[in-house]
N, C-alpha and C positions, 0 to 999 in steps of 0.2 A: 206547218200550214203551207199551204200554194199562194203564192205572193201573184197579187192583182197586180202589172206590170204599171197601170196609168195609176192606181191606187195609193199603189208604195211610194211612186216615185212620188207623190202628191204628198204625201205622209212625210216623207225621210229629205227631201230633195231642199237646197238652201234657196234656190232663188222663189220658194212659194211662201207667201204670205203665212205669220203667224197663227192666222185663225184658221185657213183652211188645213195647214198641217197639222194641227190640234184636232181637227173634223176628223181628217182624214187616218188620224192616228189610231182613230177611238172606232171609226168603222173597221181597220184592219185587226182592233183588238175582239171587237163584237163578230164577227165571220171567225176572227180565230174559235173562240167559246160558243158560235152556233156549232159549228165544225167539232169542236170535243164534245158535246152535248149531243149529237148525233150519233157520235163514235161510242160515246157510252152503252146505248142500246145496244150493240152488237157485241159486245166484250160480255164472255163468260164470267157470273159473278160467283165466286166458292165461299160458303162458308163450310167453320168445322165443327 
């Protein structure tokens, strides 16, 4: 995934408050799985 530069550091960063690091975790997890869920559409499916 493409890391949100102000996002992550919000996410990952020690001097940011408990809650918003938890916030900020759970939106870089949600963009990660919009982001695979879009990818899925384009990905050739094969069955045999």
């Amino acid at each position: 995934m493409n890391r949100m530069p102000a996002l992550w550091a919000a996410a990952y960063g020690s001097q940011t408050p408990r809650l918003r690091r938890y916030l900020a975790r759970r939106a870089v997890h949600l963009a990660a799985f919009i982001k695979a869920l879009a990818l899925a559409d384009h990905r050739p499916f094969m069955s045999l």
